[in-house]
C-alpha positions in Angstrom: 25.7 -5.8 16.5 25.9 -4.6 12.7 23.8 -5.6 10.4 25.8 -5.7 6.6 23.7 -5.2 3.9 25.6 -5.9 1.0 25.2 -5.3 -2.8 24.2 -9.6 -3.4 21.3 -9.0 -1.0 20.2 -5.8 -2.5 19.7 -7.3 -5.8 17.7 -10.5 -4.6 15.7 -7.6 -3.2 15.6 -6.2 -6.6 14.6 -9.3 -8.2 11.7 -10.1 -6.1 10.3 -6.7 -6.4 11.1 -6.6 -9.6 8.7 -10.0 -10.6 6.0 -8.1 -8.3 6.0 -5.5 -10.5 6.2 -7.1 -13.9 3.5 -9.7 -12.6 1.1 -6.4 -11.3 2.2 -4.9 -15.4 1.3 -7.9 -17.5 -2.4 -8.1 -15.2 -2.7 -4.3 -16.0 -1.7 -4.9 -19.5 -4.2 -8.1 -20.1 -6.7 -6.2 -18.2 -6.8 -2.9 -20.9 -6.3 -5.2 -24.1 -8.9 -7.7 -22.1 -11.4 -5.7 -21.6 -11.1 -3.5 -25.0 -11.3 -6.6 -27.2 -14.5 -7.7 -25.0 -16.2 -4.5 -25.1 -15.5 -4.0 -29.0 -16.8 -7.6 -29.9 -18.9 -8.8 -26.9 -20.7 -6.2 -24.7 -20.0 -2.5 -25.0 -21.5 -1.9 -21.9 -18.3 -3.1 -20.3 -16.8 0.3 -21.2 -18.2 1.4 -18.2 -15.4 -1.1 -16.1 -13.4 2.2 -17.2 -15.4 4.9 -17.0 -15.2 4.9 -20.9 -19.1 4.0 -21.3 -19.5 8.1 -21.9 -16.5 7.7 -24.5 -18.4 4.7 -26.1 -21.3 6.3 -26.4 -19.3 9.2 -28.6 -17.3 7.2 -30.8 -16.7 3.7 -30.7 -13.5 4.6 -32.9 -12.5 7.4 -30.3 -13.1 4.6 -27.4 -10.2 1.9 -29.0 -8.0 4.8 -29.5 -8.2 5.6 -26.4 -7.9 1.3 -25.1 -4.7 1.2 -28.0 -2.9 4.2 -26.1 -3.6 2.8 -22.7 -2.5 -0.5 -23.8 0.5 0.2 -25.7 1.8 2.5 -22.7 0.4 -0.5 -19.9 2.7 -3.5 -22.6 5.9 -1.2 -22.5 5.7 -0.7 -18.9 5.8 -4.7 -18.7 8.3 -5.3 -21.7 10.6 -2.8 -18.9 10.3 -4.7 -16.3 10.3 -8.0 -18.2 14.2 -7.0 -19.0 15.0 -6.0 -16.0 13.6 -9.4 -14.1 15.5 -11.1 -17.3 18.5 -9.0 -16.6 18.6 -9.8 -12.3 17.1 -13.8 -13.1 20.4 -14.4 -15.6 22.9 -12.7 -13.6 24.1 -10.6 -16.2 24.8 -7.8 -14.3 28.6 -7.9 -13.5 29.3 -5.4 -10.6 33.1 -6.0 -10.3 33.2 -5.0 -14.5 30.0 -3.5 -15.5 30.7 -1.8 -18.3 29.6 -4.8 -20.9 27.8 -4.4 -24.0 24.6 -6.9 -23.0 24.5 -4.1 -20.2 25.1 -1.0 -22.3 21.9 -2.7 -24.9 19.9 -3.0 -21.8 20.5 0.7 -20.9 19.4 1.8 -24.3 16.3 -0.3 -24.5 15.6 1.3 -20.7 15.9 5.0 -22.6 14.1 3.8 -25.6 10.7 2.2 -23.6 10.7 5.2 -21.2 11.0 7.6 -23.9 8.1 5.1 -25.5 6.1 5.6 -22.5 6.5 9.0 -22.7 5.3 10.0 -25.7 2.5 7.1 -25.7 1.3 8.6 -22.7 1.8 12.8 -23.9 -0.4 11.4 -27.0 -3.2 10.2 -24.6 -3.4 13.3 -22.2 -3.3 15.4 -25.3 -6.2 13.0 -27.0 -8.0 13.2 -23.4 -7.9 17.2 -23.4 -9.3 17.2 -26.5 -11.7 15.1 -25.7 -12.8 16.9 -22.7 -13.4 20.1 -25.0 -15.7 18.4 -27.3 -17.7 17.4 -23.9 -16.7 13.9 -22.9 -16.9 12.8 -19.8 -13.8 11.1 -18.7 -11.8 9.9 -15.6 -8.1 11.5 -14.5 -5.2 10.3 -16.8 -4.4 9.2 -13.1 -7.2 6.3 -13.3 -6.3 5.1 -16.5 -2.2 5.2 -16.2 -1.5 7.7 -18.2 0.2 10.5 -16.2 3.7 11.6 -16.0 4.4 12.1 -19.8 7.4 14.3 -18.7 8.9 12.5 -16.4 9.1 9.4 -18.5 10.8 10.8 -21.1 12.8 13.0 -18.7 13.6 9.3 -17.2 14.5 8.1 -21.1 16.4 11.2 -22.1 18.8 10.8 -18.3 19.1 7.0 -19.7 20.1 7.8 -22.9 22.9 10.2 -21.4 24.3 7.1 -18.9 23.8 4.5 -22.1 26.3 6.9 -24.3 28.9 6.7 -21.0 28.7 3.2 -21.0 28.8 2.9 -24.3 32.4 4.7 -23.9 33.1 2.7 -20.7 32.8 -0.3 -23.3 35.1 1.0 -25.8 37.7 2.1 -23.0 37.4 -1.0 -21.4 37.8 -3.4 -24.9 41.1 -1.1 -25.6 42.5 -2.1 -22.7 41.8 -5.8 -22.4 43.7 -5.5 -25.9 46.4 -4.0 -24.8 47.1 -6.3 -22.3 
């Protein structure tokens, strides 16, 4: 007996993973801006639910530049998966002609929040390091979702590449459903 697992099946796959993820990114997300906005107006003990009480203790200002990094890098990673359960929920995706332009747009936004991410999270590990030298004690980039600068906008910079041959697949494609 063979078990067929076509490309349908995959992408329900896909699109219940992909509302797991963007429900776990939006918690994340209202957890950082959560718990920043409490701290800042409430209790500023609660910097220690982060291991930021030593970074409170430095510099309030220091402490929401480092929540406004965190959660500008935790709402992007949310606003991508939000497009992608969008894009899987409507159906949009076209596998017998995928070269559309609501799919070359959702390429480029892909390139543009991972190379977002990217640089949100470079800015954090470099405000981190120099942080550390002035002799505040704080956790890994690790902890507070901030690692893998590179690869994110390694990730945004390969998008960028397959956006521009879609975008040609779209302009190839449109001159020939003129032509016939």
């Amino acid at each position: 007996m063979e078990i067929k697992i076509g490309t349908p099946e995959i992408l329900k796959f896909l699109n219940i993973l992909s509302w797991i993820i963007f429900i776990g990114l939006c918690v994340e997300a209202g957890m950082y801006l959560f718990n920043g906005i409490y701290t800042m107006t409430i209790n500023s003990y609660n910097a220690r639910f982060l291991n930021l009480l030593y970074l409170y203790n430095f510099s309030p200002s220091h402490y929401i530049q480092e929540m406004i990094l965190i959660s500008i890098v935790a709402v992007l990673k949310a606003i991508m998966f939000y497009l992608i359960v969008k894009m899987l929920h409507e159906k949009k995706l076209n596998v017998t002609q995928p070269f559309t332009a609501e799919m070359g747009r959702f390429i480029f936004y892909m390139a543009y929040l991972a190379f977002g991410i990217g640089l949100f999270s470079y800015w954090a590990s470099k405000f981190n390091n120099w942080l550390t030298t002035n002799g505040v004690k704080l956790p890994a980039l690790e902890t507070l979702n901030l690692e893998g600068a590179s690869v994110w906008i390694f990730m945004g910079v390969i998008l960028f590449v397959i956006g521009q041959v879609f975008k040609r697949g779209i302009e190839i494609q449109s001159e020939i459903d003129l032509t016939i």
